[in-house]
N, C-alpha and C positions, 0 to 999 in steps of 0.2 A: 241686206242689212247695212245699214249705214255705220261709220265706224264713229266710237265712243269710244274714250278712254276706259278702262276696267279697271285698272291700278293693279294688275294680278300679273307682271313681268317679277321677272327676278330681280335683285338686286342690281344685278352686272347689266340688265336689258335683254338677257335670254329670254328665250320663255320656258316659263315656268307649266309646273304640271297644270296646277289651277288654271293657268291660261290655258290651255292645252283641253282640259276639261269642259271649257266656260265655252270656249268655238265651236269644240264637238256638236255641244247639245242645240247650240243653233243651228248648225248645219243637219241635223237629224229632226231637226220640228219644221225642216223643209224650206231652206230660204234660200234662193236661186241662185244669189250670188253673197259671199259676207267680204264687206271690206274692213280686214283688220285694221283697227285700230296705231292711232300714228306712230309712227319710228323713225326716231331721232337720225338725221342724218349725219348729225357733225358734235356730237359728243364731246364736254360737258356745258357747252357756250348754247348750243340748242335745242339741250332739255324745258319740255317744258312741266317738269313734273317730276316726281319720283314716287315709286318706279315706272320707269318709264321704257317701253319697249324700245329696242334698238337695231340699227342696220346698216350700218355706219364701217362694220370690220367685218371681214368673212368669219371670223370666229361665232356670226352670230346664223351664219346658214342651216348648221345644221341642228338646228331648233327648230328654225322657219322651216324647214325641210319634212321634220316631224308634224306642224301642224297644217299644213297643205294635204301632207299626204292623210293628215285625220277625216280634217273638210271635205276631203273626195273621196273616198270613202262613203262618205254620206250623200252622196252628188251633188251638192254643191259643188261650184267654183268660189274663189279665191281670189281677192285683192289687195294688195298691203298700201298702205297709205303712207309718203314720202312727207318729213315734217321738220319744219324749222321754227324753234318759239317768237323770234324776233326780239323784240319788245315788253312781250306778254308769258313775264316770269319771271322768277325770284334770285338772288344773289347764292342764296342755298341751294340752289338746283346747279345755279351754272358755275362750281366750284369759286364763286366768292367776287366773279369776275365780272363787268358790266353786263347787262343783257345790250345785243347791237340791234342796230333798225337801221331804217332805211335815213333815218331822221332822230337827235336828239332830243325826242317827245317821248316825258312819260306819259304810258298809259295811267288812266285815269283811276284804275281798279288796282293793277299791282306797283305802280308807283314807286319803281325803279328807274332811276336814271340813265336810260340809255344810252351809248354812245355810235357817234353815225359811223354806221361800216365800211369801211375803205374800198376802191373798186381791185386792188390786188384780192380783198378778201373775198369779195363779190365773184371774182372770177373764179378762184379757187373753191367757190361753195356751187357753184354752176356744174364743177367738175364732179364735188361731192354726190347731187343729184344723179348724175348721170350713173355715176359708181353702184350709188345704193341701188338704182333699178336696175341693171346688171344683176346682183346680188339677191332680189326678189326674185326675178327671172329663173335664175340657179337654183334657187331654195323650193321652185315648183309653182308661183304664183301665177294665175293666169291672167293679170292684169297690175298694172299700177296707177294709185291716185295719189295726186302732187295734192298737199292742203295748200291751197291760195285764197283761202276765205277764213271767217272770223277776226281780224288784224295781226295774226303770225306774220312772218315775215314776208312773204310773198305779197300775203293782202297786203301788209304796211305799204310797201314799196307801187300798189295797182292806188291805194287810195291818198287822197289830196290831201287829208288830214293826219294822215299818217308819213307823208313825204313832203319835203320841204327841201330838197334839194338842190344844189344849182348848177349841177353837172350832167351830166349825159344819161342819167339818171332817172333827173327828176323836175318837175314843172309839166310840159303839155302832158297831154295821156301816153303820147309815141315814146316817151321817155321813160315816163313811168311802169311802159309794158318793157323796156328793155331787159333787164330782167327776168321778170318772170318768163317772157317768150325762149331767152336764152338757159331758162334753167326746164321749158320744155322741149329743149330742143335736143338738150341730153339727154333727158328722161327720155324720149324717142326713139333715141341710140343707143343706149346703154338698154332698154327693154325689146329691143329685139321687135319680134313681130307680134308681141302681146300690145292689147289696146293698153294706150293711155289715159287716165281721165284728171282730168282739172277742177277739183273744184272752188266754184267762185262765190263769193258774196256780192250778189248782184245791187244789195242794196245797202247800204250799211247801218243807216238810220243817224248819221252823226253827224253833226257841222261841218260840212265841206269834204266830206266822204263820199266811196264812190257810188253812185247813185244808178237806178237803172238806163239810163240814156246812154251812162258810159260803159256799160256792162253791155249794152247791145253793140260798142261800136269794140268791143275789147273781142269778144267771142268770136270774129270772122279769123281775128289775128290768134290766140291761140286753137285756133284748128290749123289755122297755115303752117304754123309752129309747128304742130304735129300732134296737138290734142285729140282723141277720136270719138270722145263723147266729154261733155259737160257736166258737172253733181251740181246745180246750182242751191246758195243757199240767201242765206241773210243776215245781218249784224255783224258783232265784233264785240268781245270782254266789256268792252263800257254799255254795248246793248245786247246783252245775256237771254234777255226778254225775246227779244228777235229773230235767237237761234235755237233756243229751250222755251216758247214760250205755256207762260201760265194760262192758268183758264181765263184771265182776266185783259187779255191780251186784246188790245183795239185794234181793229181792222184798218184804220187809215197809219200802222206805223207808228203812233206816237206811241211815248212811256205811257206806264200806266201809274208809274209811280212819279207822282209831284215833286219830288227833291231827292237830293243825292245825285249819285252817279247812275240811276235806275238798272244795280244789276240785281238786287234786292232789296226787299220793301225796306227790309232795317237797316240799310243802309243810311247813314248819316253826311255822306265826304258834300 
């Protein structure tokens, strides 16, 4: 099962019974592995929602602990998914305060002013990563997925339209993966001998995004990193269509919607 937001966390980013409920029953209709749904690493700058599931403070283990041990139960295994918003989220979510990226580009859809994130905070969010899969690990999961796809943070920083940086950062791709390579390099260490998995947007569909050419040359490097398997996917919030698509969906890629930002038809921007 791939992870989807539910909006069924607690307030605080426990979890909640409803959640608690809502995994069981997939995990009982037989689904091999469920990767729950993402959890905020670095709380309230990297929600991208509310509510929003969290993983960020040991306070939230023994929740995560209840619902592992539901999922197996059921035999399934268990995956928690590691998340940063970036870019792609609201001033209400991240208690009033700028959303960061890799680059000061609003996205096209939430159209907050981001501010580019400092490499002390970079370093210190690398740490985050590594923390929070530690804290999966303890709570019983038997694997972890970093989100580095649809334009959250990770993606911002792997794509050319989302980075514009002039630092060690960002410009070639070798730059652009600094980064993510180092925020799996914690997720590797802090998760122990549970696989890790990445996933990427391999294509993004956006002007000067990252495209599959560099998605092939990006995947040798987070394995070396310590990735153990790939979730590959496609798009980013400005092509909604690409990662959710409708029945209406063109096979070479393009929108299907003629104007706007193509994340929906009525869209107007």
């Amino acid at each position: 099962m791939a992870p989807m937001e539910s909006n069924m966390a607690s307030a605080d980013g426990s979890v909640s019974d409803e959640m608690l409920a809502y995994y069981t029953a997939r995990a009982a209709g037989g689904v091999g592995m469920v990767i729950v749904e993402y959890a905020c690493v670095d709380r309230p700058l990297g929600l991208g929602g509310s509510p929003q599931l969290g993983i960020d403070d040991d306070r939230f283990i023994a929740g995560h602990r209840r619902l592992t041990a539901a999922i197996a139960a059921h035999g399934a295994r268990s995956c928690l998914q590691l998340f940063h918003a970036g870019r792609q989220t609201l001033r209400r979510f991240t208690g009033g305060a700028a959303p960061v990226a890799a680059s000061a580009i609003a996205c096209r859809v939430y159209r907050e002013e981001p501010r580019e994130i400092t490499v002390p905070e970079i370093e210190e969010l690398v740490t985050k990563f590594g923390l929070a899969a530690a804290r999966a690990v303890a709570a019983g999961y038997d694997a972890v997925e970093i989100h580095g796809a649809h334009g959250y943070l990770i993606g911002g920083f792997l794509s050319g339209a989302g980075n514009r940086r002039t630092d060690a950062y960002g410009g070639t791709l070798e730059n652009r993966l600094r980064f993510p390579l180092a925020v799996v390099s914690a997720v590797r260490q802090g998760a122990g001998d549970a696989p890790v998995i990445f996933r990427l947007s391999a294509e993004e569909f956006v002007e000067g995004g990252t495209t599959l050419d560099e998605a092939v040359r990006m995947a040798p490097a987070l394995v070396a990193a310590g990735a153990d398997a790939l979730h590959v996917s496609t798009g980013t919030a400005e092509r909604m269509d690409c990662n959710v698509d409708p029945v209406s969906a063109r096979r070479d890629g393009a929108s299907p919607w003629p104007i706007g930002c193509g994340r929906w038809p009525a869209c107007r921007c």
